[in-house]
C-alpha positions as CSV (number, residue, x, y, z in Angstrom):
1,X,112.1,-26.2,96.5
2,X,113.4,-28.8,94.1
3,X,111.9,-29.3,90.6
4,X,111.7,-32.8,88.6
5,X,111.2,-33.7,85.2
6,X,109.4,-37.1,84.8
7,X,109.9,-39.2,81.5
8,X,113.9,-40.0,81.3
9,X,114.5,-38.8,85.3
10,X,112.2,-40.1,87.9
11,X,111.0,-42.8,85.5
12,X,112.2,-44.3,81.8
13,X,111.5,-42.6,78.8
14,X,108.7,-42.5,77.0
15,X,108.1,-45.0,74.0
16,X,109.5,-43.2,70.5
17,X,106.8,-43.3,67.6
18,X,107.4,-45.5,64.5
19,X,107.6,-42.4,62.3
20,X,107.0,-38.7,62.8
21,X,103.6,-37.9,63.8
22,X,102.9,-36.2,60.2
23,X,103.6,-39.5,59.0
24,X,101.4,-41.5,60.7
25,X,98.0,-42.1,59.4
26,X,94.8,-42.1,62.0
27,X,95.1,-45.9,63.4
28,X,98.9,-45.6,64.1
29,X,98.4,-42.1,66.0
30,X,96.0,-43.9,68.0
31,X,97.4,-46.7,68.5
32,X,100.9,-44.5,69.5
33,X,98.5,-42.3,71.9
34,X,97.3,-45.6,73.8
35,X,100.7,-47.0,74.1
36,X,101.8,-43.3,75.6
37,X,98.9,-43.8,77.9
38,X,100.2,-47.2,79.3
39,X,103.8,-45.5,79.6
40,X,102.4,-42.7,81.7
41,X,100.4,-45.4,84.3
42,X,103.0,-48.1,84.2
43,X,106.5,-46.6,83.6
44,X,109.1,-48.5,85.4
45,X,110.5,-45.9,88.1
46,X,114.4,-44.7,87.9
47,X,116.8,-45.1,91.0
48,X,116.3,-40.9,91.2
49,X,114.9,-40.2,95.0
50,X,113.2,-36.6,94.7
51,X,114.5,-34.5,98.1
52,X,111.5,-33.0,99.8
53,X,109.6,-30.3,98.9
54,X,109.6,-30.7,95.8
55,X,107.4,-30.4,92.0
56,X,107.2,-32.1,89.2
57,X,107.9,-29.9,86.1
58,X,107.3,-32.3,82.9
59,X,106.7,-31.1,79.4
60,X,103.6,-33.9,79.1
61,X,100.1,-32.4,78.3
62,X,97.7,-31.8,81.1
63,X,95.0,-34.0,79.5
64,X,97.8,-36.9,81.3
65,X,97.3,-35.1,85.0
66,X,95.2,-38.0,86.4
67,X,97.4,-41.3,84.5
68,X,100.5,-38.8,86.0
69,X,99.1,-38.3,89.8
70,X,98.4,-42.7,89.3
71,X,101.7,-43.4,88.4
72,X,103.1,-40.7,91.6
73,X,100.8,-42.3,94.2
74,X,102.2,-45.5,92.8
75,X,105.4,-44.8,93.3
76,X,104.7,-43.6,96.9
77,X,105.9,-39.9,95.3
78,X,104.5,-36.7,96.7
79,X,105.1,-33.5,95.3
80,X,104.0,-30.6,96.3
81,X,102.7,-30.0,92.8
82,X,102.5,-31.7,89.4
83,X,102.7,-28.5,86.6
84,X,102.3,-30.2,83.3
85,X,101.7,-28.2,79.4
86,X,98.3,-26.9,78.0
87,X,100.8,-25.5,75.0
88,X,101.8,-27.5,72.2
89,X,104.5,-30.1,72.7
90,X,107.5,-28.5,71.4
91,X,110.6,-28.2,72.5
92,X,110.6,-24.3,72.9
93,X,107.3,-24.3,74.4
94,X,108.2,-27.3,77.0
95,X,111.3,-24.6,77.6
96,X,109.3,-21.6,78.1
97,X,106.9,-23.7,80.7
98,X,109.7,-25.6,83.0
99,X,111.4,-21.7,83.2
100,X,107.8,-20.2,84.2
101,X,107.3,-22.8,86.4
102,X,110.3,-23.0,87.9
103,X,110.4,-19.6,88.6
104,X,106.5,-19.2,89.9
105,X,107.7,-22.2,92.5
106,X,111.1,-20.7,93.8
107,X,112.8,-23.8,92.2
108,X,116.3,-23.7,93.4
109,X,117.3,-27.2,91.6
110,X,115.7,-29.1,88.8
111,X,116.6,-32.3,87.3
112,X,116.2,-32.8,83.5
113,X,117.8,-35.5,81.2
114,X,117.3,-33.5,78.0
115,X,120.6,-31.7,77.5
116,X,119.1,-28.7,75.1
117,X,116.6,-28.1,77.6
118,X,119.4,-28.1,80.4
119,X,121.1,-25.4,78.7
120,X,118.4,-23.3,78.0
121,X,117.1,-23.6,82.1
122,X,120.7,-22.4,82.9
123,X,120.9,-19.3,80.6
124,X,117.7,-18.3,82.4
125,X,120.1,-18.6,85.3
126,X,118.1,-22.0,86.8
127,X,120.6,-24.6,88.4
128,X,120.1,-27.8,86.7
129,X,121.0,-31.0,87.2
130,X,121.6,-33.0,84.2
131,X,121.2,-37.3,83.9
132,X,120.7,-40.4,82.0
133,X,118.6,-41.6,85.2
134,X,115.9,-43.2,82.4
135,X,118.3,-44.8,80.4
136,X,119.7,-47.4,82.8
């Protein structure tokens, strides 16, 4: 089985806030939160062809799981499962949940552009495969 990541390798990144979330007052979270939203339906897809079977591992929350399944079917991309977070989006926790996962679904490959998160997948003895495949 081959694992994914989805913002920044099978499509483009996702938008970067203004300022830090802590920073932002009520209207400009919201307003950040819709413009996620639109990402997660309409990002433009990367030149990355997923090799069958394969899941998507992302470190988006599962309140996105029905934008995210949109935006697969759109794409004409089937998984054999789509494992998103129901922790808090941080970097450790988006770790801890692509190694779980990875491991619960026999992942022999998965394909991240974050370089931090690469490393940590590999000391947990994970073969990654690090890109820029949503920065192009």
């Amino acid at each position: 089985m081959n694992g994914y990541d989805l913002d920044g390798t099978l499509c483009n990144n996702t938008p970067k806030r203004d300022k830090p979330f802590f920073h932002q007052n009520g209207e400009e979270r919201k307003m950040y939160e819709e413009e996620k939203l639109h990402h997660y339906v309409n990002a433009r897809r990367t030149e990355l062809v997923p090799v069958k079977p394969f899941v998507v591992i992302s470190g988006r929350s599962i309140k996105y799981l029905q934008p995210t399944i949109r935006w697969l079917e759109k794409h004409g991309l089937e998984p054999e499962a789509v494992l998103l977070m129901d922790a808090s989006r941080t970097r450790d926790n988006m770790i801890a949940h692509k190694v779980d996962m990875c491991k619960k679904f026999n992942v022999v490959c998965y394909y991240e552009d974050d370089p931090k998160i690469a490393k940590a997948m590999t000391q947990e003895n994970i073969i990654v495969i690090l890109g820029e495949w949503g920065k192009r």
